[in-house]
Backbone bond lengths (Angstrom), bond angles and torsions (degrees), N, CA, C in turn:
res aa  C-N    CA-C-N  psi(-1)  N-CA   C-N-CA  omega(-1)  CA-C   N-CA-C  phi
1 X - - - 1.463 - - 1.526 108.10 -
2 X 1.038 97.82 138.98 2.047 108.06 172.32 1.116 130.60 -64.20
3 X 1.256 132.41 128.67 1.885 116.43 -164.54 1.338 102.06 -58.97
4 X 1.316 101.61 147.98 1.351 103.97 153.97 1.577 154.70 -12.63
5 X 1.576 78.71 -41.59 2.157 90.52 174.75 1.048 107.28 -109.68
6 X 1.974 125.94 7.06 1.346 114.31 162.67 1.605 100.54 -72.13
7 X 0.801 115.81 -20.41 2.218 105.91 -155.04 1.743 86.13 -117.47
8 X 1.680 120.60 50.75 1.188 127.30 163.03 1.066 104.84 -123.67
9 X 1.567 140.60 118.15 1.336 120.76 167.40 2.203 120.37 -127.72
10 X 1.334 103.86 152.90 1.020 82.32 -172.50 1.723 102.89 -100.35
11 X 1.597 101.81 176.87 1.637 99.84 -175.04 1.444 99.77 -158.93
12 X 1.261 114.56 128.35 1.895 115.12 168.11 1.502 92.49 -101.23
13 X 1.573 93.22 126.58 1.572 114.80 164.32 1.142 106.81 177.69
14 X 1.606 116.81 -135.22 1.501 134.66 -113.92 1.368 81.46 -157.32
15 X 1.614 158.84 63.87 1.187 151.15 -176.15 1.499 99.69 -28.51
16 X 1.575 121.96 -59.58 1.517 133.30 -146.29 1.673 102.45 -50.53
17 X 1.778 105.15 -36.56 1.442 109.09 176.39 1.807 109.87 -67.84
18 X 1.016 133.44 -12.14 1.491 117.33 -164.74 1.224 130.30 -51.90
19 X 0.972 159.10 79.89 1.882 143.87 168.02 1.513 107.13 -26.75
20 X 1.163 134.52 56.75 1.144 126.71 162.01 1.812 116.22 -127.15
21 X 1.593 95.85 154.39 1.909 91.28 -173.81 1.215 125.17 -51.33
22 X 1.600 121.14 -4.68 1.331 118.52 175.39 1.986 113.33 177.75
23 X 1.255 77.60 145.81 1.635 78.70 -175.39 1.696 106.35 -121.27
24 X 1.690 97.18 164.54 1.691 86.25 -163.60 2.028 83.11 -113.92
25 X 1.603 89.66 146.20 1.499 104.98 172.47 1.354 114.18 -97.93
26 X 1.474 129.34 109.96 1.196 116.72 150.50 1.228 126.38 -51.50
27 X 1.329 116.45 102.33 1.372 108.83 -174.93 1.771 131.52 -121.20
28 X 1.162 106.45 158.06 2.043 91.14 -176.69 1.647 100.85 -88.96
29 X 1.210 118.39 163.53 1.383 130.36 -150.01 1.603 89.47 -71.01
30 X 1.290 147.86 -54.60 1.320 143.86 166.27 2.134 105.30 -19.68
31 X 0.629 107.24 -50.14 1.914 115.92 -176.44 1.421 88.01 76.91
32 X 1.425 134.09 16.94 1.594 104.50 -165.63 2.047 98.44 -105.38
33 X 1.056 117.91 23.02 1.160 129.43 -167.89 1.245 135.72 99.94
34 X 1.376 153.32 -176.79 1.213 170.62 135.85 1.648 132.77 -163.68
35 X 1.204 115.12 -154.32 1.153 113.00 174.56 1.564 126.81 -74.94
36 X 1.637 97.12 -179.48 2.181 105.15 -174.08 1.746 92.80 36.59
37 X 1.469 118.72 -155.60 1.407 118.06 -138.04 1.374 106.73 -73.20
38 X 1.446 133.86 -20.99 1.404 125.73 154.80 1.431 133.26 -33.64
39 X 1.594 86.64 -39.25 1.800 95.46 179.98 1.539 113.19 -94.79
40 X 1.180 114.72 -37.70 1.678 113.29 158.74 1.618 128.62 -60.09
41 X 1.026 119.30 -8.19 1.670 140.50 -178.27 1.589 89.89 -88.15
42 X 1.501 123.88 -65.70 1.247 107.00 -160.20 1.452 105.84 -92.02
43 X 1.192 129.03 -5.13 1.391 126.43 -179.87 2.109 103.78 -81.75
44 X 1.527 113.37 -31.12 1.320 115.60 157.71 1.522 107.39 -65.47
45 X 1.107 130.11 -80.13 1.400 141.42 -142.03 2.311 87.95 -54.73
46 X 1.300 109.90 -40.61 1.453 101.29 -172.22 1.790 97.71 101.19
47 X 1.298 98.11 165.68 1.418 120.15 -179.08 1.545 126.04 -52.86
48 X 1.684 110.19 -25.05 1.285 109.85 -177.18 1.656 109.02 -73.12
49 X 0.974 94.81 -24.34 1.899 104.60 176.64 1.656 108.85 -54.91
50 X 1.186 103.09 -60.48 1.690 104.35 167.58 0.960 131.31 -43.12
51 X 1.600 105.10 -58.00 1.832 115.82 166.83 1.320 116.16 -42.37
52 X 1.783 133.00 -30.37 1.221 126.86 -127.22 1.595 73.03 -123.30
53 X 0.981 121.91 -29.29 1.771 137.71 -171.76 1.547 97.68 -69.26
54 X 1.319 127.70 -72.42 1.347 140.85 170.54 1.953 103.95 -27.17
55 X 1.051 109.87 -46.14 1.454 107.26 168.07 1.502 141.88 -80.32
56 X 1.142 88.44 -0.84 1.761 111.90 166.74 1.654 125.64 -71.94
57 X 1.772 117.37 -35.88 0.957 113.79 166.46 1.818 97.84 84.51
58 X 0.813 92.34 26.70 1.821 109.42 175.16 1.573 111.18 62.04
59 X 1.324 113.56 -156.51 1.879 124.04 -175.07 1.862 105.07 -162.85
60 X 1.489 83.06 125.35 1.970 107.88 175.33 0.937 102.74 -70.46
61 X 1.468 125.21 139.07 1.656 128.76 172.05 1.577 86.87 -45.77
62 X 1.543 89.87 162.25 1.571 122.54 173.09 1.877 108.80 69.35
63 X 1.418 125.04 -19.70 1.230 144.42 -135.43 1.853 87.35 -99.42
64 X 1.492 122.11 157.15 0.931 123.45 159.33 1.394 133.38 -112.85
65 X 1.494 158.53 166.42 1.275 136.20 140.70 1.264 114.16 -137.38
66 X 1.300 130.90 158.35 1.684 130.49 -147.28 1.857 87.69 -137.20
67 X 1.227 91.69 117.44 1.755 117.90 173.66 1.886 114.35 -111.24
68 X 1.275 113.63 151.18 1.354 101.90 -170.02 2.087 93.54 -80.52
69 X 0.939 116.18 150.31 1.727 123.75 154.26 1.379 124.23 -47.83
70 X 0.964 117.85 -0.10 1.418 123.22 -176.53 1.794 109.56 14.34
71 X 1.753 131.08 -105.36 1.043 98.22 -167.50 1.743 94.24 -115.35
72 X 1.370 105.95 77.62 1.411 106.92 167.90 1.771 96.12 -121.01
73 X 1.396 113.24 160.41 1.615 101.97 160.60 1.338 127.21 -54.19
74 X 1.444 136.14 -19.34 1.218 116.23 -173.66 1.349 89.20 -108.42
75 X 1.762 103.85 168.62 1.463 138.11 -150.55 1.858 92.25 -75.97
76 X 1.137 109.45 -61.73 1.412 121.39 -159.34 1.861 114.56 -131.97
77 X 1.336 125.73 137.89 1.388 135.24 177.24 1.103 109.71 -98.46
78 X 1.328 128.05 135.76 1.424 124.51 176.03 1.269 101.07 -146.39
79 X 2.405 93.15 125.44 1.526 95.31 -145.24 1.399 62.86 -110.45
80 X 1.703 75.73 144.01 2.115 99.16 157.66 1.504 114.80 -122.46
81 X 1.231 111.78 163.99 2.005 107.96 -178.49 1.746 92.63 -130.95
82 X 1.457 92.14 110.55 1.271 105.84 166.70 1.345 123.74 -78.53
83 X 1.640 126.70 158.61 1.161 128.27 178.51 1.428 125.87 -62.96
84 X 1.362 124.98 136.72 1.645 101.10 -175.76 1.721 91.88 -98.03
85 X 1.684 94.47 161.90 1.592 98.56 -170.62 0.963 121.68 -76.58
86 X 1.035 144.23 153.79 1.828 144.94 -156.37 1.780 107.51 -158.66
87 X 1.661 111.56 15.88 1.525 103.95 176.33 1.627 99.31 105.61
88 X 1.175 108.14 -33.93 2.254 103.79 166.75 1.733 93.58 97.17
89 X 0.889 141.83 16.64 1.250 147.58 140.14 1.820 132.65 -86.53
90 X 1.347 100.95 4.84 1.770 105.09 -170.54 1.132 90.77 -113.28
91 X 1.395 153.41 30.43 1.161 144.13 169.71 1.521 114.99 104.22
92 X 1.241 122.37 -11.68 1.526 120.82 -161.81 1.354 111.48 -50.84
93 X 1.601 115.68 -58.36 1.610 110.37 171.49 1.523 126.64 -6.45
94 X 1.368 92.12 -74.80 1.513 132.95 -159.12 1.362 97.97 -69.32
95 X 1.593 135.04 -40.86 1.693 138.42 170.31 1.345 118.42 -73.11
96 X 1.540 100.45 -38.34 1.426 109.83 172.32 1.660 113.61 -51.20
97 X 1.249 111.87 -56.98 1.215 122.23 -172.70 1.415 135.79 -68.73
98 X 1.866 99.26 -21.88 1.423 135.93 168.26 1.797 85.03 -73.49
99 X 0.855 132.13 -62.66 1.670 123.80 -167.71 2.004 95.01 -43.60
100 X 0.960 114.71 -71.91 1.746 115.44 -168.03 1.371 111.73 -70.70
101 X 0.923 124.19 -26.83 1.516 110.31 155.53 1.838 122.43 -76.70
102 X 1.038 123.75 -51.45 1.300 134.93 141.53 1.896 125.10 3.15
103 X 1.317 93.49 -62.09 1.331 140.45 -179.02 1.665 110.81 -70.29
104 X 1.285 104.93 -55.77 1.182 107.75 -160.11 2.146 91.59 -94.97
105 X 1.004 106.69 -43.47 1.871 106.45 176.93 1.958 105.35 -37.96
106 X 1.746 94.72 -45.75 1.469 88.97 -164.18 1.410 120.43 -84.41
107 X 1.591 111.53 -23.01 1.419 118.29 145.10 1.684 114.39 -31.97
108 X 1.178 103.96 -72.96 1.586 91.98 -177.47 1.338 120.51 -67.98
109 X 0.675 113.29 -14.85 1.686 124.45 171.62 1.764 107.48 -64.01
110 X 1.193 122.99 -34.63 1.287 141.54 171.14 0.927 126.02 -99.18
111 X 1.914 121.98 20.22 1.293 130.79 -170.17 1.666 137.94 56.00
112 X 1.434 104.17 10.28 1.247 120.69 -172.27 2.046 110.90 -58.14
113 X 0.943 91.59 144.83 1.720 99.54 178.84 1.099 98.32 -118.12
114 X 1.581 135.58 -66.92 1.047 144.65 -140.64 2.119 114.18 -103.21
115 X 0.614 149.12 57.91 1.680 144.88 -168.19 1.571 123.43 -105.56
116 X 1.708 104.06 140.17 1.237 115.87 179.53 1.420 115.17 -123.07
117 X 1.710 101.89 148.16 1.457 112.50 -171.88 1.554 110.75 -112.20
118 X 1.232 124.89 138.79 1.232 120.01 161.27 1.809 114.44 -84.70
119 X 1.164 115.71 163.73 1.527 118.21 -179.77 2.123 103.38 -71.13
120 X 1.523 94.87 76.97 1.406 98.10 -176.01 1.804 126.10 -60.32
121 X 1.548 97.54 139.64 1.653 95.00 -157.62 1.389 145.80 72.46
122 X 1.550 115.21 -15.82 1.437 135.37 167.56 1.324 109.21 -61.68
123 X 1.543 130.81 -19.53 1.507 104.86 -178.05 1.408 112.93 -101.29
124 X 1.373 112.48 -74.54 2.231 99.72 177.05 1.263 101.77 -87.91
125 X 1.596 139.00 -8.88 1.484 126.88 -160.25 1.698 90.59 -89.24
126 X 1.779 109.89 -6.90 1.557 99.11 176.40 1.505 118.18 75.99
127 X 1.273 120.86 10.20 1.614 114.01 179.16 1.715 100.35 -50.51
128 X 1.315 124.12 176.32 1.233 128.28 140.95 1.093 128.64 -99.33
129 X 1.301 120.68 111.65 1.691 121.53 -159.78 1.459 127.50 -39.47
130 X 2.044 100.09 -37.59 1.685 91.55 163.12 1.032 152.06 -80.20
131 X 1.521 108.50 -9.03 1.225 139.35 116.02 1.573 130.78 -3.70
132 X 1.103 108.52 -77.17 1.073 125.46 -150.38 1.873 102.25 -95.01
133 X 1.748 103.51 -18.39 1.829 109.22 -173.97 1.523 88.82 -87.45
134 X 1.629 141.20 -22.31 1.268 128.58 -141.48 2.011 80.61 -99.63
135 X 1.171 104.81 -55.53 1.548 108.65 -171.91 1.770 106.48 -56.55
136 X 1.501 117.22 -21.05 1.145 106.10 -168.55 1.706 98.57 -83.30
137 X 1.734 95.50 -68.62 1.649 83.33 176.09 1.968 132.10 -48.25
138 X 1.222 106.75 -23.87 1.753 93.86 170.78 1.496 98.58 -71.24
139 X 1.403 124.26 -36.46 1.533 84.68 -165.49 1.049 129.20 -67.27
140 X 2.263 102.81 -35.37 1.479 130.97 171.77 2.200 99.06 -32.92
141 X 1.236 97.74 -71.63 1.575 107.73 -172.81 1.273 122.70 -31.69
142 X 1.827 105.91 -39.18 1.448 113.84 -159.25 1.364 93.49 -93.16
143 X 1.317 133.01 -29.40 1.525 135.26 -168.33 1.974 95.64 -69.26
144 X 1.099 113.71 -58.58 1.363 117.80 -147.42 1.463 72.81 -96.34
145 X 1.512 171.60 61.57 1.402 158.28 56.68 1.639 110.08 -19.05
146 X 1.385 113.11 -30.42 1.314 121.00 -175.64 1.462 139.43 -110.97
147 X 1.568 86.06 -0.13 1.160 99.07 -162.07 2.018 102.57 -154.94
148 X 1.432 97.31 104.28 1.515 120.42 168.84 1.846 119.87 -57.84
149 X 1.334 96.18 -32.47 1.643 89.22 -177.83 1.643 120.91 -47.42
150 X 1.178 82.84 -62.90 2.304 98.33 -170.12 1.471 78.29 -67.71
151 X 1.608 94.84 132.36 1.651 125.52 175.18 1.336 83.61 -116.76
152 X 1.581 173.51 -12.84 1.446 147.13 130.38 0.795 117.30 -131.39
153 X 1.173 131.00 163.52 1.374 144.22 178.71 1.941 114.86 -130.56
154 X 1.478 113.64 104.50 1.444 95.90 -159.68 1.460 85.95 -93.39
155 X 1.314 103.60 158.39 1.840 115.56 155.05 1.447 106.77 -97.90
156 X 0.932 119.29 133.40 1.421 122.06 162.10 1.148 134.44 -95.02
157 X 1.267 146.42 120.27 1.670 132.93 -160.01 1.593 97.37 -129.61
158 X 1.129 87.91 177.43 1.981 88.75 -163.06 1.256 92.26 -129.48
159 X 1.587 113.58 18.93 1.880 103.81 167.74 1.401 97.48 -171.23
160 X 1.261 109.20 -170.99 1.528 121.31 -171.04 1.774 105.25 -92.69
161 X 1.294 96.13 -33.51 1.715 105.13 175.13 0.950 106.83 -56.20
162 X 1.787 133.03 -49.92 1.161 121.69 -174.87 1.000 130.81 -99.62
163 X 1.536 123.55 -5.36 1.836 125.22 134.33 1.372 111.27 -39.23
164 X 0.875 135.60 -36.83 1.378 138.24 -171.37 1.640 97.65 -78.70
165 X 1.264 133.16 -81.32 1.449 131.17 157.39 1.477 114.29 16.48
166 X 1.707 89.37 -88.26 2.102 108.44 166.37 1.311 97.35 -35.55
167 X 2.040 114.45 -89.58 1.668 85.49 -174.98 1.696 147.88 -8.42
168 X 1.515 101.99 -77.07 1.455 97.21 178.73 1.617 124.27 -61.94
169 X 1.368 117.12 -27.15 1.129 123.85 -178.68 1.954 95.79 -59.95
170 X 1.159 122.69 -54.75 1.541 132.71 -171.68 1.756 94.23 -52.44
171 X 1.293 105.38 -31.26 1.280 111.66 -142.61 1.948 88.71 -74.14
172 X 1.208 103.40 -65.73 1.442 132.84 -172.76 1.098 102.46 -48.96
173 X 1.760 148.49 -56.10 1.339 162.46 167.39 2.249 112.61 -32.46
């Protein structure tokens, strides 16, 4: 099996475009959409995503739930609700990290090989991205240390600044 930070990759884009078995939604506890990649997820995926969202009964920080992709390239969405920041003493770590493990259990649970993350909570929930790249990659690392199924795991960043972020965080680990 491949270490861990071989089957990590990074990517600047547009998650909604990916060909991969599943993409993860940052999402607000409603699942019924909002803004930055919540709102671009369901404005790709189309209306049945909402409908199918509405039947979920919403999502607890740290918590996951797995929706089909309807008309995005990947198979399945799996929305998580990240912690919003409150100073890094209210638990965020610890929810944050429950989101990517969370995330990644129910992927395999759904046969997933292939999965992408957005930089969860970094945009209105206010994470701090370095923050938020160091907690993502240990958990990413420690999950797939254990686990052979997921052959990648992309990060997705929405700029070059925060590819760079991922970098050092990969770097530092």
């Amino acid at each position: 099996m491949d270490a861990p930070s071989d089957r990590i990759r990074l990517t600047i884009g547009d998650i909604t475009g990916l060909a991969v078995d599943a993409i993860v939604n940052a999402a607000n506890p409603s699942l019924l959409g909002g803004g930055g990649v919540d709102g671009a997820i369901h404005r790709a995926a189309g209306p049945e995503l909402l409908a199918e969202c509405r039947t979920l009964g919403g999502c607890e920080t740290g918590q996951a739930k797995i929706t089909r992709g309807y008309r995005l390239p990947a198979r399945y969405v799996i929305h998580t609700v990240g912690p919003i920041w409150q100073g890094g003493h209210q638990g965020e770590p610890e929810l944050l990290a429950a989101c990517y493990r969370n995330s990644l259990q129910l992927a395999v649970a759904q046969g997933v090989r292939r999965i992408a993350f957005p930089a969860i909570s970094c945009g209105v929930y206010g994470y701090p991205l370095p923050e938020a790249a160091h907690c993502a990659v240990q958990e990413i690392r420690h999950f797939l240390a254990g686990n052979a199924q997921i052959e990648t795991v992309d990060l997705v960043c929405f700029n070059e600044e925060t590819r760079q972020t991922y970098v050092q965080a990969l770097a530092d680990q």
